[in-house]
Residue, then its C-alpha position, 0 to 999 in steps of 0.5 A: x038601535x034594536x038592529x044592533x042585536x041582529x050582529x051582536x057580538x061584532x057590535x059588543x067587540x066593536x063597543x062596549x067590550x072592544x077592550x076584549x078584543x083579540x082579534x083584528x079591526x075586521x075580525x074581532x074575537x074574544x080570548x079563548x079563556x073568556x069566550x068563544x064568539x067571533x064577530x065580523x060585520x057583514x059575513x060575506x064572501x069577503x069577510x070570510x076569506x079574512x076570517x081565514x087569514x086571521x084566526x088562529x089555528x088552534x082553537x075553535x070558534x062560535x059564530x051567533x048572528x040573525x041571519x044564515x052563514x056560509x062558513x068558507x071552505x077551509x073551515x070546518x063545522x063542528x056543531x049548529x043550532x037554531x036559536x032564538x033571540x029574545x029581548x025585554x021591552x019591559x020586565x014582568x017582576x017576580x015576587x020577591x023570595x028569601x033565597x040565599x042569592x050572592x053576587x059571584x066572586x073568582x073563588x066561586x068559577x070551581x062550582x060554576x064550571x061544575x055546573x055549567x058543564x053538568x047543565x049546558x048553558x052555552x059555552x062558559x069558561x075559566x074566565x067566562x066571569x069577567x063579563x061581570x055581574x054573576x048572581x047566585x043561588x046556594x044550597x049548604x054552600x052548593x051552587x045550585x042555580x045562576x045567571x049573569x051578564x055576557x054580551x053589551x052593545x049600544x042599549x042592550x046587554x045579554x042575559x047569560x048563563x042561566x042553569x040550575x041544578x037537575x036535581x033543584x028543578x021546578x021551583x022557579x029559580x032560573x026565572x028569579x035569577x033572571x029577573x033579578x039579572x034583567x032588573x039589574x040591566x034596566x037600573x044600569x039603562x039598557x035593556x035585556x035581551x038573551x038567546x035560547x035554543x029554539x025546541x027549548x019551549x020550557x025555558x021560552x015559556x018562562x022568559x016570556x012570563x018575565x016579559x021578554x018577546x023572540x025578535x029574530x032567528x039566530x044562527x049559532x054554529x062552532x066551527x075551526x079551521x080545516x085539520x085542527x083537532x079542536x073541541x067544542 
């Protein structure tokens, strides 16, 4: 079952999130308010040439799967990252803190896109919350830290969107609120797992403190169709 995180956004588009779908039966992707990943099942030369056939022309599009990807010619490269994939067999739990922790609402996407934007999670938008279960921390009613939930397949569902403020750096807030995010996916029965870019090391160095362990190299590039203006 683990292999269904090597494609885990054509597995989360053809399962659990299918219902955000819309894209086609071949290639499936999510609304460009919400997120934006694209799955296709095999990333062959056959895929491909329906990739082009099917997605629109007027937005960008973020490819992540374990294995390398040659995007078709009539695409265009915007930017490409190595990452890793990283999953959590079993939670090394944090000690318990008196922090001002809330689960996050619509009224709060203001303040998460500010700091989202200042930090670089990975892509969040105006709708990026419907994912569901954001957790947060304030500081006199500014958000400071968070993490949520995005990706879920068949066992597994991803731990997202994990940042804190520049200034709040230091004091273990980023791994608390991903511990109480991953304890929350094992109540629910499945089983964390996140991504992280690869030259990250602070940041690998925490997740495995919390028990999480790298399984797969990732390839993570955003990419348009030839002659959109897109951004990022």
């Amino acid at each position: 079952m683990i292999r269904s995180l090597d494609n885990p956004v054509w597995e989360a588009l053809s399962g659990k999130q299918q219902h955000f779908n819309q894209g086609t039966a071949t290639v499936k992707f999510f609304p460009e308010e919400v997120s934006p990943f694209i799955g296709m099942k095999n990333w062959d030369e056959s895929d491909c040439q329906e990739l082009l056939l099917q997605i629109p022309d007027n937005r960008s599009f973020s490819v992540m799967i374990a294995k390398e990807v040659q995007l078709p010619e009539g695409t265009e490269l915007i930017f490409s990252i190595p990452l890793y994939q990283m999953y959590c067999p079993a939670l090394n739990k944090v000690q318990e803190r008196a922090l001002s922790i809330r689960t996050l609402s619509d009224a709060d996407v203001p303040q998460m896109l500010e700091l989202t934007e200042l930090t670089r999670p990975g892509p969040f938008y105006t709708k990026t919350i419907t994912f569901g279960n954001y957790i947060g921390l304030f500081q006199n009613d500014q958000l400071i830290s968070m993490a949520g939930e995005r990706l879920k397949t068949n066992g597994y569902t991803e731990v997202s969107a994990i940042c804190t403020h520049p200034e709040y750096l230091g004091n273990g807030y980023a791994s608390y609120l991903t511990s109480k995010v991953a304890e929350g996916i094992f109540l629910e029965g499945s089983v964390p797992f996140l991504h992280v870019r690869a030259d990250n090391i602070a940041a690998i160095n925490v997740y495995q403190k919390l028990g999480f362990q790298v399984r797969a190299d990732v390839h993570f590039a955003v990419f348009k169709k030839r002659g959109y203006p897109g951004m990022i």
